[in-house]
C-alpha positions as CSV (number, residue, x, y, z in Angstrom):
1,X,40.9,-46.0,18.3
2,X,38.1,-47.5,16.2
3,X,35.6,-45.5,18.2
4,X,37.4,-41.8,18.3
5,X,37.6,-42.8,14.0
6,X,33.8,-43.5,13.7
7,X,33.0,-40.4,15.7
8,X,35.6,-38.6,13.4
9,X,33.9,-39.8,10.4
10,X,30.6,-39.0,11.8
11,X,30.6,-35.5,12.9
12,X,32.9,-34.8,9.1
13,X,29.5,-36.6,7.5
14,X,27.2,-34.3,9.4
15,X,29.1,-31.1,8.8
16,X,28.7,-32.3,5.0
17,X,25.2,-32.7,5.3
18,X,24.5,-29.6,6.9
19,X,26.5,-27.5,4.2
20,X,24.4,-29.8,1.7
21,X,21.2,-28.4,3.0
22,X,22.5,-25.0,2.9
23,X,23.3,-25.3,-0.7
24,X,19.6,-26.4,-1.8
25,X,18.0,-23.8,0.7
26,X,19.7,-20.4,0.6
27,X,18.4,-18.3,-2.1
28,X,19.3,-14.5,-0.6
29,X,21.9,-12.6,1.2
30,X,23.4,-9.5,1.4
31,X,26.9,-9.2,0.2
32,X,29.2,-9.3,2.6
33,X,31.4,-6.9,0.4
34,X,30.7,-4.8,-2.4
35,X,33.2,-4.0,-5.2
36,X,35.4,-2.2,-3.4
37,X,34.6,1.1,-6.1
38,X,31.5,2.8,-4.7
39,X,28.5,1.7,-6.4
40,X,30.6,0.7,-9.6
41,X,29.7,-2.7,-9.6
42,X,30.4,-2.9,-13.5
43,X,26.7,-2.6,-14.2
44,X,24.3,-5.6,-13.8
45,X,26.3,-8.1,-15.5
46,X,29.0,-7.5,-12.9
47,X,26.8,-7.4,-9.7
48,X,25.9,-10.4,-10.9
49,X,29.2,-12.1,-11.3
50,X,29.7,-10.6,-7.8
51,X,26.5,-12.2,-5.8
52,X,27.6,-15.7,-8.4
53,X,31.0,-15.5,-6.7
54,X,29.9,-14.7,-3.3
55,X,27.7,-18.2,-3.1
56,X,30.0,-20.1,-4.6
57,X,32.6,-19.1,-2.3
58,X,30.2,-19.9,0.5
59,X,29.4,-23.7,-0.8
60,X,26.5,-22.5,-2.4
61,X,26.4,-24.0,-6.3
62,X,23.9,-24.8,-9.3
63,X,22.1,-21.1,-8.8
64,X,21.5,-18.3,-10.9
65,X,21.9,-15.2,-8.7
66,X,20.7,-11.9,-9.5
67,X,21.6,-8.6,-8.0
68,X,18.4,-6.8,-6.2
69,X,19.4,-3.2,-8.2
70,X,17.1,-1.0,-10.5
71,X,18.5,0.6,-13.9
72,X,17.2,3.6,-15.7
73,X,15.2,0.4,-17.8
74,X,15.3,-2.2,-15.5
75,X,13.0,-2.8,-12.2
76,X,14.5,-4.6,-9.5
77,X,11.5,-6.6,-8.8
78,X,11.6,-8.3,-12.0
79,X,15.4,-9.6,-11.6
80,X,14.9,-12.0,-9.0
81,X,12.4,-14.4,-10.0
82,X,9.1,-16.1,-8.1
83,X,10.2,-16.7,-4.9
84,X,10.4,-18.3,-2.0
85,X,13.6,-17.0,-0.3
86,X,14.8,-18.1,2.2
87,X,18.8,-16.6,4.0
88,X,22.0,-18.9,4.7
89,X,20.4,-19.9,7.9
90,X,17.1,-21.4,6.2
91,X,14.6,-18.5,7.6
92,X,12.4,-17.4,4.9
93,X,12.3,-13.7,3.6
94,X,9.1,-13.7,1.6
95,X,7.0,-16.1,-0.6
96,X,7.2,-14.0,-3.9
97,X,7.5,-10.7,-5.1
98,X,4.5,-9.3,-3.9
99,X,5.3,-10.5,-0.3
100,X,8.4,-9.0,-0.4
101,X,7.4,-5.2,-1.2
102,X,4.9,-5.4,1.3
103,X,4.8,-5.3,5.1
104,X,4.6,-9.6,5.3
105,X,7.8,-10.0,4.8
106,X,11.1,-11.4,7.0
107,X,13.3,-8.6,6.4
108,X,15.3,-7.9,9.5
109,X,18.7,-7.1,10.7
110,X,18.5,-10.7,12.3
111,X,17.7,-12.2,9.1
112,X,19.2,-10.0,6.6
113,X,22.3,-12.1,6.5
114,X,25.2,-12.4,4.5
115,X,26.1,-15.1,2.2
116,X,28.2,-16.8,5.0
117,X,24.5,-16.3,7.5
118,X,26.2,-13.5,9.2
119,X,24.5,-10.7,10.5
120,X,25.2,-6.8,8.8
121,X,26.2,-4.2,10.9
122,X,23.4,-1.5,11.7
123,X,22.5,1.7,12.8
124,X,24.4,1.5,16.5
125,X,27.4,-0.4,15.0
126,X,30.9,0.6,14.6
127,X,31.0,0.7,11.2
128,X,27.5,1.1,9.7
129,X,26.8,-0.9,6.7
130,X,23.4,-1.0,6.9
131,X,23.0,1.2,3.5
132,X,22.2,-1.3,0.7
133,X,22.1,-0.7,-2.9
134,X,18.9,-0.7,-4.7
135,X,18.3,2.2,-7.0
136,X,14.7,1.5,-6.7
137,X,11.0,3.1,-5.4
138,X,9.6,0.9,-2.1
139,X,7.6,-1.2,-4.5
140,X,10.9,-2.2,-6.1
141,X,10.3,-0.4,-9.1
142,X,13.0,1.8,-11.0
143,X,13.9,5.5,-8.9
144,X,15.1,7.6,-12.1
145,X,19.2,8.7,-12.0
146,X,19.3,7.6,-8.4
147,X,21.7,4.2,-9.7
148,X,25.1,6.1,-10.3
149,X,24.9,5.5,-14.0
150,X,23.2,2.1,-14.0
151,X,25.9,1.1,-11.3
152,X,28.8,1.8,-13.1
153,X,30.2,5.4,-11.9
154,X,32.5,5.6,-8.5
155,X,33.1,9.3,-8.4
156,X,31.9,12.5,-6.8
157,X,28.7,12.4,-9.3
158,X,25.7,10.7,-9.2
159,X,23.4,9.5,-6.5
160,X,22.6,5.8,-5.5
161,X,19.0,5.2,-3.5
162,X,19.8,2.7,-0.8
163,X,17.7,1.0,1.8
164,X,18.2,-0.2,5.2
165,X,19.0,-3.7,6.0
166,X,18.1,-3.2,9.5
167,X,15.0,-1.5,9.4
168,X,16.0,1.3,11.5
169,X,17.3,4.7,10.6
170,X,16.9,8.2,12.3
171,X,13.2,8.4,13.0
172,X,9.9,5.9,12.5
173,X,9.6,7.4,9.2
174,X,8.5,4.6,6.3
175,X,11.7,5.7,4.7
176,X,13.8,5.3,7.4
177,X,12.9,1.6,8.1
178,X,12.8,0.8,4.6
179,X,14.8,-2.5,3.4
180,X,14.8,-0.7,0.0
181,X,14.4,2.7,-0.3
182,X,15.2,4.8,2.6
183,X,17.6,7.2,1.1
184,X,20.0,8.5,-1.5
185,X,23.7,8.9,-1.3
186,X,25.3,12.0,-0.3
187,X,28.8,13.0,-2.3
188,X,28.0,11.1,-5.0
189,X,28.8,7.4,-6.1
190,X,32.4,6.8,-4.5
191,X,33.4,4.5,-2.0
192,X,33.8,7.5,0.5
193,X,30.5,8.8,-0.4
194,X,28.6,5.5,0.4
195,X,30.5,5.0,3.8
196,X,29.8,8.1,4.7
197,X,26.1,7.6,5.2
198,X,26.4,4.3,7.1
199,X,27.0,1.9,4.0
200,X,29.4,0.1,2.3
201,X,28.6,-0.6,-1.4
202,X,26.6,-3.6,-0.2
203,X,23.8,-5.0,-2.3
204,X,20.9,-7.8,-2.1
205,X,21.4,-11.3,-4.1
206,X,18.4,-13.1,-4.9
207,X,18.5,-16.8,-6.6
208,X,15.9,-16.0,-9.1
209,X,15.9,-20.1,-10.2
């Protein structure tokens, strides 16, 4: 009896320790959901919120998360901090901003993980999700009235740029294996309108501190 309760407290102290170390090492992930209203996310401050509540819900505490999304003033690559970043399953992504938006990064469908270090459905999967929010040019930079009113319209106007999460889309084009820019939205900003491209109103979450 004594021994079954020491291996009982045990394995409970490791599975502690290893949701510990997940909490001081994940700094990205792709949301495993999106609002639920197209690309209204209610703007920054609520994509925000959204990638706050995400971690949270996923044991991850004491970060400030930012949304990977571009406005018409507001460049994605300057939301997210210095860097390093590494996903839920403690595989770095890039050393800093200047990694990321260049070819030396770790972005790929096998570590562009959710907050819960599961993988996103790609190109090949039933559904697609692989289209991922961004509003932005490759170099992370603003791409003008492509955010669906700075993220906050869900309706048949409007155009959202999105990337892929899995590197892959239907030729070897740059755009097509894009994490961030591969394509814009067809139909406008609705829920409907994002699935129907292969997406799912999915964004990127960066800890920026």
């Amino acid at each position: 009896m004594r021994k079954l309760l020491f291996f009982s407290v045990t394995a409970a102290l490791l599975v502690a320790g290893t949701a510990y170390a997940q909490d001081k090492t994940m700094s990205f992930f792709v949301t495993s959901v999106g609002s639920g209203k197209g690309a209204d996310l209610g703007g920054l401050a609520g994509a925000d919120a959204h990638c706050s509540k995400l971690a949270e819900a996923a044991g991850v505490t004491g970060k400030t998360w930012h949304a990977y999304l571009s406005t018409k003033d507001t460049d994605a690559r300057d939301r997210i901090g210095k860097g390093p970043w590494v996903n839920a399953k403690g595989e770095k992504i890039a050393d800093d901003v200047a990694s990321l938006h260049s070819d030396k990064n770790n972005l790929t469908k096998q570590t562009a993980l959710d907050e819960k270090g599961e993988v996103i459905n790609g190109r090949g999967d039933k559904p697609n999700r692989h289209d991922i929010l961004t509003g932005s040019n490759p170099d992370g930079t603003r791409a003008a009235d492509k955010t669906c009113g700075d993220w906050t319209l869900s309706g048949a106007e409007g155009v959202a740029l999105m990337g892929h999460s899995d590197r892959t889309g239907l030729d070897d084009s740059a755009a097509a294996k894009s994490w961030n820019s591969s394509h814009g939205s067809r139909g406008g900003c609705s829920q409907e309108a994002l699935k129907g491209t292969g997406g799912d109103g999915l964004f990127y979450c960066f800890a920026s501190e």
